[in-house]
Backbone as XML, in Angstrom:
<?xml version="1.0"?>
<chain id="A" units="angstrom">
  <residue number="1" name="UNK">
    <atom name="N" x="17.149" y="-9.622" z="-70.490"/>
    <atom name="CA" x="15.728" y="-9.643" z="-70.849"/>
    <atom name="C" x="15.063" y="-8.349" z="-70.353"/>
  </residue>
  <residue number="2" name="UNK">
    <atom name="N" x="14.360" y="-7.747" z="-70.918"/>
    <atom name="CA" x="13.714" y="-6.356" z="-71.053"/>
    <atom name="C" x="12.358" y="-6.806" z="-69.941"/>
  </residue>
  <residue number="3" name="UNK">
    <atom name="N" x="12.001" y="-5.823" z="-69.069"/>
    <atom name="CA" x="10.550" y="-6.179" z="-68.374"/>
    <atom name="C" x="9.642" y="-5.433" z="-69.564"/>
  </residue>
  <residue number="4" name="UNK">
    <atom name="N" x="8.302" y="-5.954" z="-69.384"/>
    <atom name="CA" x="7.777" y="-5.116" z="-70.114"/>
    <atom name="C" x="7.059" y="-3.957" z="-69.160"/>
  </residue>
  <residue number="5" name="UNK">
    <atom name="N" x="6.246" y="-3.286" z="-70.133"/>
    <atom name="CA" x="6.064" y="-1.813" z="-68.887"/>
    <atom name="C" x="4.882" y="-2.331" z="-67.676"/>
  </residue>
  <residue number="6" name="UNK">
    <atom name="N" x="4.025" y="-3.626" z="-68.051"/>
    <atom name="CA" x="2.642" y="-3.800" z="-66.944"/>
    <atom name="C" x="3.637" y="-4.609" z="-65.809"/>
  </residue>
  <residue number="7" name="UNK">
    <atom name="N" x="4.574" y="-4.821" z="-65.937"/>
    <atom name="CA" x="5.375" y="-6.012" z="-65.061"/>
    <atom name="C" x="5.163" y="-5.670" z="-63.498"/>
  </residue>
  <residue number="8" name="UNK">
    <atom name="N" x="5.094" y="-4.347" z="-62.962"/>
    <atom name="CA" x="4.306" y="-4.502" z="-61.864"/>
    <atom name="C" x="2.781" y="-3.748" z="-61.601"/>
  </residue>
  <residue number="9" name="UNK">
    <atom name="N" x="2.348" y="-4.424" z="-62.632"/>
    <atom name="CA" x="0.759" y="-3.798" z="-61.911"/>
    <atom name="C" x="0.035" y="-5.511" z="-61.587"/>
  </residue>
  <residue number="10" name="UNK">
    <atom name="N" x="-1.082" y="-5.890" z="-61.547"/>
    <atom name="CA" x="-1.473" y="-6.762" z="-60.908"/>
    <atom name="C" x="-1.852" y="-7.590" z="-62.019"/>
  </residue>
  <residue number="11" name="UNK">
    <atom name="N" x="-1.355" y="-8.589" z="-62.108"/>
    <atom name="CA" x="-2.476" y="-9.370" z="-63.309"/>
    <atom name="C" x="-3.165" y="-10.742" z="-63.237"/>
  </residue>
  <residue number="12" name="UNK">
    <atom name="N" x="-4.331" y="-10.743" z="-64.409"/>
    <atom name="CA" x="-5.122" y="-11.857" z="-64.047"/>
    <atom name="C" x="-5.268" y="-12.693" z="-64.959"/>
  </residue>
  <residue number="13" name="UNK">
    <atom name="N" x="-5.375" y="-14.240" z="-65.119"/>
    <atom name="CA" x="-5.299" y="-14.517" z="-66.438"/>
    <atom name="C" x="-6.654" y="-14.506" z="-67.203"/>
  </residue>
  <residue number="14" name="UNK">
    <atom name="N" x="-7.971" y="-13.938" z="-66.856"/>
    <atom name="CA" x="-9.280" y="-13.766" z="-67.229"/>
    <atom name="C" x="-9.797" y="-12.866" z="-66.791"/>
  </residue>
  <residue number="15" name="UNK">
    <atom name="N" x="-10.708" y="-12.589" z="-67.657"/>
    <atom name="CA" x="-11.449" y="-10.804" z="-67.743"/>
    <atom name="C" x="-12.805" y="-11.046" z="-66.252"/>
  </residue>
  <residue number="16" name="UNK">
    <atom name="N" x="-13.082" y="-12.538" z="-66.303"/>
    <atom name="CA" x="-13.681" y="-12.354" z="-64.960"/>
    <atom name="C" x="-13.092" y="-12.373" z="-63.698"/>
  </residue>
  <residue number="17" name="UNK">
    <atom name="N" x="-11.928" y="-13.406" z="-63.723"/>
    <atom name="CA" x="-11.028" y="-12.647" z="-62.484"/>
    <atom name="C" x="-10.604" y="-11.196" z="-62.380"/>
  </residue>
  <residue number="18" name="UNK">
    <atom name="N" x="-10.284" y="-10.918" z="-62.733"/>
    <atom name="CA" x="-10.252" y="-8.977" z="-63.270"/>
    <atom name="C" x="-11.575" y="-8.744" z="-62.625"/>
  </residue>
  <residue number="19" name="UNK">
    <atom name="N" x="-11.893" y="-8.649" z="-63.287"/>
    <atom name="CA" x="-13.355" y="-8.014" z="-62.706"/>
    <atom name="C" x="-14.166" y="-8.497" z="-61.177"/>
  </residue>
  <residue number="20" name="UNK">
    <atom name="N" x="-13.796" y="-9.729" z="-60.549"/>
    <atom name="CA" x="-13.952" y="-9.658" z="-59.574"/>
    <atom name="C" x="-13.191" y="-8.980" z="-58.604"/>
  </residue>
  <residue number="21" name="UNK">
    <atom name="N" x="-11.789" y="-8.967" z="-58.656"/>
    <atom name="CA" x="-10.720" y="-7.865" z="-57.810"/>
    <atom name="C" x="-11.325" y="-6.641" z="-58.077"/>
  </residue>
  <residue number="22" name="UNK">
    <atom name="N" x="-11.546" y="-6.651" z="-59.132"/>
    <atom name="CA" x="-12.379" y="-5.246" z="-58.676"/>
    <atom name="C" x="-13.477" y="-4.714" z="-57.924"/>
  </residue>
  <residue number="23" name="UNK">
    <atom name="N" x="-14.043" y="-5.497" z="-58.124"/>
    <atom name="CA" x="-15.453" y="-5.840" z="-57.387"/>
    <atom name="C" x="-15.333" y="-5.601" z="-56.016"/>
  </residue>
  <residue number="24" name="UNK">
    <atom name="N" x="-14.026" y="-6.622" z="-55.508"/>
    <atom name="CA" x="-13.704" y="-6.803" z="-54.339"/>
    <atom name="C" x="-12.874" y="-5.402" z="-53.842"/>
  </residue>
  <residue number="25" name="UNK">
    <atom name="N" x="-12.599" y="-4.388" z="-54.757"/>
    <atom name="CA" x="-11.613" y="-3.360" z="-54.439"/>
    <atom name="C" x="-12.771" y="-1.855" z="-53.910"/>
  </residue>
  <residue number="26" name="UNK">
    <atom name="N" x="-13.717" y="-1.860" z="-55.135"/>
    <atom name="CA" x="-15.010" y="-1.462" z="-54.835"/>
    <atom name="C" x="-15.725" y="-1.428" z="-53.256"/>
  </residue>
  <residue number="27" name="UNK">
    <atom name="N" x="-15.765" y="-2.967" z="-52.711"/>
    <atom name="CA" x="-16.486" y="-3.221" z="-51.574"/>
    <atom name="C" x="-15.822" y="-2.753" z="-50.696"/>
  </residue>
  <residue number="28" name="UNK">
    <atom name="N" x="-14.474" y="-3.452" z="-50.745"/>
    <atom name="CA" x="-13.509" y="-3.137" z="-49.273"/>
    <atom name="C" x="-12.868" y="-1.449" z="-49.574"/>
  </residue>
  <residue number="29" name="UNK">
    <atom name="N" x="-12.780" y="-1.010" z="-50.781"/>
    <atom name="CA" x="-11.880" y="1.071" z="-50.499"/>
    <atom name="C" x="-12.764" y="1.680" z="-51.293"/>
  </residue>
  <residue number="30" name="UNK">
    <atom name="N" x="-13.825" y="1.339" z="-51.751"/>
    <atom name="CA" x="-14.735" y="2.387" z="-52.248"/>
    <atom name="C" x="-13.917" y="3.135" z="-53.528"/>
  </residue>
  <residue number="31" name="UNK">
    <atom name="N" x="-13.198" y="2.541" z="-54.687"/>
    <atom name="CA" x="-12.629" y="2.450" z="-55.856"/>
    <atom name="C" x="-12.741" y="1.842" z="-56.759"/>
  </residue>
  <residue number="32" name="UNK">
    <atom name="N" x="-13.417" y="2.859" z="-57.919"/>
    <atom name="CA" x="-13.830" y="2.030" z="-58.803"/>
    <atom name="C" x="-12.488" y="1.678" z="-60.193"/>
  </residue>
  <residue number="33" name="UNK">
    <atom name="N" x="-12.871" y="0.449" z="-60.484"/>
    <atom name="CA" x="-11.657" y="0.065" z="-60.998"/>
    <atom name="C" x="-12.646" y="-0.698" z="-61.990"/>
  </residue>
  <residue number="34" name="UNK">
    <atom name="N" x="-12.164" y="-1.098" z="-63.277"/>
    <atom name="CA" x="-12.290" y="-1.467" z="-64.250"/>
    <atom name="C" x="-11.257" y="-2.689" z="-65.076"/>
  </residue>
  <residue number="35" name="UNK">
    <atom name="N" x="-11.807" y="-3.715" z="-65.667"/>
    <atom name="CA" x="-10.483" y="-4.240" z="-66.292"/>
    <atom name="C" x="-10.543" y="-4.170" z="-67.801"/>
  </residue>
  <residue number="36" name="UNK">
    <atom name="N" x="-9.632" y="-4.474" z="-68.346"/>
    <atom name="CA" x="-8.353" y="-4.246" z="-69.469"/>
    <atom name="C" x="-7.391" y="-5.471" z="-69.560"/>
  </residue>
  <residue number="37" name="UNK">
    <atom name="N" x="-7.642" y="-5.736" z="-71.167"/>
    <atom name="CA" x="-6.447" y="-6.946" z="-71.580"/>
    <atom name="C" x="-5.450" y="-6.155" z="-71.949"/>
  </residue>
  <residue number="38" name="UNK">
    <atom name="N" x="-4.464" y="-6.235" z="-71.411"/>
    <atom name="CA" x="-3.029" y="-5.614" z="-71.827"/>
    <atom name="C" x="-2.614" y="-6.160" z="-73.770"/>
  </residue>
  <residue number="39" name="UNK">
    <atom name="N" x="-2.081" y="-4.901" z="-73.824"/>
    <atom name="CA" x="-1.658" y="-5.281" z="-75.164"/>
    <atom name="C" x="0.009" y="-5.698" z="-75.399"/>
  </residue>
  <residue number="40" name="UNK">
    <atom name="N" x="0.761" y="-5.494" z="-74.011"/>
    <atom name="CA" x="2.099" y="-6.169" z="-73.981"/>
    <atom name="C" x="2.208" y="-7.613" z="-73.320"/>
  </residue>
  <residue number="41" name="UNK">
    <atom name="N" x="1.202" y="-8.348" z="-72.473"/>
    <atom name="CA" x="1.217" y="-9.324" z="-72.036"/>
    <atom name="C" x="-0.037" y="-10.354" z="-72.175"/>
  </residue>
  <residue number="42" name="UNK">
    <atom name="N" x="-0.976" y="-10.018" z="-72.464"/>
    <atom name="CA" x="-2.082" y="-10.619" z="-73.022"/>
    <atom name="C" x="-2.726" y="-10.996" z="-71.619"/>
  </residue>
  <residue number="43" name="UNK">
    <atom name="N" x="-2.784" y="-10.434" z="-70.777"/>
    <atom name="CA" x="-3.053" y="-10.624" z="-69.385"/>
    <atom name="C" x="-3.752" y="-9.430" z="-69.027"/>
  </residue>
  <residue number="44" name="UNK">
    <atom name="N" x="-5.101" y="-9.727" z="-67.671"/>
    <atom name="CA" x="-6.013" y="-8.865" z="-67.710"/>
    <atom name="C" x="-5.486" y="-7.864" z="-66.279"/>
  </residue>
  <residue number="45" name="UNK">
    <atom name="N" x="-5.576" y="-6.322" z="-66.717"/>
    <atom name="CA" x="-5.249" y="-5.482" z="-65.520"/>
    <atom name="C" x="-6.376" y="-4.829" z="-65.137"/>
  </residue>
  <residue number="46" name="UNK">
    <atom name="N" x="-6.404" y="-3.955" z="-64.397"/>
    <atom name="CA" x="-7.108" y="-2.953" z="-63.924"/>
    <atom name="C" x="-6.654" y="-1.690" z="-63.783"/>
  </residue>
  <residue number="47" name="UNK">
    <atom name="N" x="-7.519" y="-0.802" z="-64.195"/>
    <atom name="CA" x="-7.453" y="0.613" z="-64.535"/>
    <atom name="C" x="-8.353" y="1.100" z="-63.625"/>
  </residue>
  <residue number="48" name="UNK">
    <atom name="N" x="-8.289" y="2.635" z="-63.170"/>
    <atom name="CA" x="-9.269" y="3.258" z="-62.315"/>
    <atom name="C" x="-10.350" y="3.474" z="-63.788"/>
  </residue>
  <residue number="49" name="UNK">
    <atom name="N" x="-11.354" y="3.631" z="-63.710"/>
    <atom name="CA" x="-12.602" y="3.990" z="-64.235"/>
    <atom name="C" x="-13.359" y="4.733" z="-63.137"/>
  </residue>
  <residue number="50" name="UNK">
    <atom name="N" x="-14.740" y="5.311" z="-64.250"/>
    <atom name="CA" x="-15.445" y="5.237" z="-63.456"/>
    <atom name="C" x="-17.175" y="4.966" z="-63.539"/>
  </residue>
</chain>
């Protein structure tokens, strides 16, 4: 079985969980991060933004 390529970044199964890790990534390292529905897993990641 093939991994696909997001297999280790972090994932969430909703765009508001996403977006709270970020939130929370924001408060505690001062990084702004953004989320994103993957188009290989249908699962929400995070990207740096800004």
């Amino acid at each position: 079985m093939t991994q696909l390529p997001c297999s280790e970044k972090l994932a969430f199964d909703t765009k508001k969980q996403a977006d709270a890790a970020a939130v929370v990534a924001e408060l505690q390292r001062n990084v702004k991060l953004k989320s994103y529905k993957c188009n290989h897993c249908s699962l929400w990641h995070l990207a740096s933004g800004s």
